[in-house]
C-alpha positions in Angstrom: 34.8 97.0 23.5 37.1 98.9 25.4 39.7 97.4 27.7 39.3 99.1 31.2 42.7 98.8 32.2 44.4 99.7 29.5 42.0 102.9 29.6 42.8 103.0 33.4 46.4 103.5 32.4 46.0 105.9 29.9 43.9 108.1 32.0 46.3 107.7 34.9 49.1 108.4 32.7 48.2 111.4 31.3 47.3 113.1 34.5 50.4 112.2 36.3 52.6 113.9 33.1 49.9 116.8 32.7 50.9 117.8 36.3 54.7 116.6 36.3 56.7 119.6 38.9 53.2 121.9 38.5 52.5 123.5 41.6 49.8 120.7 41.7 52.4 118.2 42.0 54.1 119.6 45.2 50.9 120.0 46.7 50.8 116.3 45.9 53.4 115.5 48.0 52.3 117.4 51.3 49.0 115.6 51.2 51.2 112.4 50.8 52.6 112.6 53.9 49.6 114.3 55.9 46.8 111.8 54.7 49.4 108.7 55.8 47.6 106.1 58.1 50.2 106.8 60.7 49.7 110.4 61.2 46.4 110.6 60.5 45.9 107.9 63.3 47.8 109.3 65.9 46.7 112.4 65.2 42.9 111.2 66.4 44.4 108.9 69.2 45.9 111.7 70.7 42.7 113.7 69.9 40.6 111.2 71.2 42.3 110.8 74.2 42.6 114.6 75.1 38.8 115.2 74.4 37.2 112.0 75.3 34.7 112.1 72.1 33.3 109.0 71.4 33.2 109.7 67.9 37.0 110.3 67.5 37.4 106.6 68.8 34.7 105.0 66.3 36.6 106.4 63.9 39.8 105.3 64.6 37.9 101.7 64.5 36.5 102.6 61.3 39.8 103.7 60.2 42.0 100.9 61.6 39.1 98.4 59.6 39.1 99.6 56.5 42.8 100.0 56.4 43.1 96.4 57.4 40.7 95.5 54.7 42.4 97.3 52.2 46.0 96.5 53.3 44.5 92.4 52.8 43.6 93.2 48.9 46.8 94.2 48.9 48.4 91.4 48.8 45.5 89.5 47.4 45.2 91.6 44.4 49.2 91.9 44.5 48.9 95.0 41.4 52.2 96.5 40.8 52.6 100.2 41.4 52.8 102.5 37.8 55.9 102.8 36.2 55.7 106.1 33.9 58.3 106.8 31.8 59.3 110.1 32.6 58.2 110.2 35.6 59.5 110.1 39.4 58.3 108.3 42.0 58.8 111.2 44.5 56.7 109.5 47.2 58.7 106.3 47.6 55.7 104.0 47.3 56.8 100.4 48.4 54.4 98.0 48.0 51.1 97.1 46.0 49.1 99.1 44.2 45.2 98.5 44.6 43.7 99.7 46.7 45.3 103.2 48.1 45.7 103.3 51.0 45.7 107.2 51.2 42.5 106.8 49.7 41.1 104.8 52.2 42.1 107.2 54.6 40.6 110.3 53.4 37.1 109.0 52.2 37.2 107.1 55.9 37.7 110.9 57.3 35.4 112.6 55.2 32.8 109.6 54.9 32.6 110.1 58.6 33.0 113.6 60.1 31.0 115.1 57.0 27.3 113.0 58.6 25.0 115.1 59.8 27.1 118.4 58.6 25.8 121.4 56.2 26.1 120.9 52.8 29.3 123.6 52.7 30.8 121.3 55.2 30.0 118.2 53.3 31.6 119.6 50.2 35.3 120.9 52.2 35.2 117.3 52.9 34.6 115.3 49.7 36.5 118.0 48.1 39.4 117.4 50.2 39.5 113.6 49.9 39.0 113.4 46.2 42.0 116.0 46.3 44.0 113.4 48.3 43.2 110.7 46.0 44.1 112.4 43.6 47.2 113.2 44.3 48.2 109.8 44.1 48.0 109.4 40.4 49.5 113.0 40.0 52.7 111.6 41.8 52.4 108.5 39.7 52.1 105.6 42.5 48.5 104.6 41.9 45.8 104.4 39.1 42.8 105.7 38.7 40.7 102.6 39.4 43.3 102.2 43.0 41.9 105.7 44.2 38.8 104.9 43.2 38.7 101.3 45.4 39.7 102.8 48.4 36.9 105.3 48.3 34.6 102.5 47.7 36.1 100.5 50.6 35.9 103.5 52.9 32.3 104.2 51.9 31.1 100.5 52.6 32.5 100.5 56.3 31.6 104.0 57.2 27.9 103.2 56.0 28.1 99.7 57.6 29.0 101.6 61.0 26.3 104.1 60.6 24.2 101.3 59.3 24.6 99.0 62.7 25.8 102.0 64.9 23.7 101.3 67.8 24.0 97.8 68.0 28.4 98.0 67.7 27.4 101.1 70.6 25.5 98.4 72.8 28.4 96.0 72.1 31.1 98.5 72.8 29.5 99.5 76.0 28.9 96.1 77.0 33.1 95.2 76.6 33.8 98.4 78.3 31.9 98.0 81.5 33.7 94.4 81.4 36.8 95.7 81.3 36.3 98.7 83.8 35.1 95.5 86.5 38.7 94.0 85.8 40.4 96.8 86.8 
């Protein structure tokens, strides 16, 4: 029988050393810093905000959610970071492990924008995201089986959303015509 985290570390091993200072790795690091919750969310408040799309603030709900979910197994799951031998932890990663949170951000992104898209689209994407994730084991602060979770969680509440969209809609617009009466 094979132990799955003991494979998990292997795997994640070897492709964290296999790209060690490649140009892989420093591509690693931009995408560390550009795929944070932080940016990523401010970026589509301000977007939001500018344009007045709807969609941009669903998905900073979807966003804010499943980084809330993830960010609670966390400190359920409470699984250390890797320690490679050899290898830097250029990114700094404080914190747990499982799920990443990176992760959860670009699957949330792609999950979302790439609906209804053509299949070229759809593929830029997924393509991008699984870049992102991983990145994260190339830099050496998450396994395998963490980039894999937060794709996972960011596929369950994108499809929940899409799932129930026109009820949370009704809700939504039923809460915003309170609040505009208040004011």
């Amino acid at each position: 029988m094979i132990d799955f985290l003991s494979l998990d570390e292997y795997l994640s091993l070897n492709i964290a050393l296999n790209n060690y200072n490649s140009l892989f790795h420093i591509i690693s690091l931009i995408l560390a810093q550009v795929f944070d919750f932080m940016t990523i969310f401010f970026f589509f408040l301000i977007l939001a905000f500018f344009t007045k799309k709807r969609k941009h603030t669903m998905f900073l709900i979807i966003l804010t959610t499943s980084t809330a979910i993830g960010y609670i197994l966390k400190l359920i799951v409470q699984r250390s970071r890797p320690y490679f031998f050899g290898i830097t932890n250029y990114a700094n990663s404080l914190g747990y492990s499982f799920p990443s949170g990176h992760s959860i951000v670009a699957f949330a992104l792609a999950f979302y924008y790439a609906k209804d898209k053509s299949v070229q689209a759809k593929l830029n994407f997924y393509g991008l995201a699984m870049l992102v994730a991983l990145s994260r084991v190339v830099l050496g602060v998450h396994y395998l089986s963490d980039v894999i979770a937060g794709a996972c969680i960011s596929m369950f509440i994108v499809s929940l959303y899409f799932w129930k969209e026109k009820e949370i809609n009704k809700r939504i617009n039923k809460f915003l015509k309170i609040m505009i009466k208040r004011i």
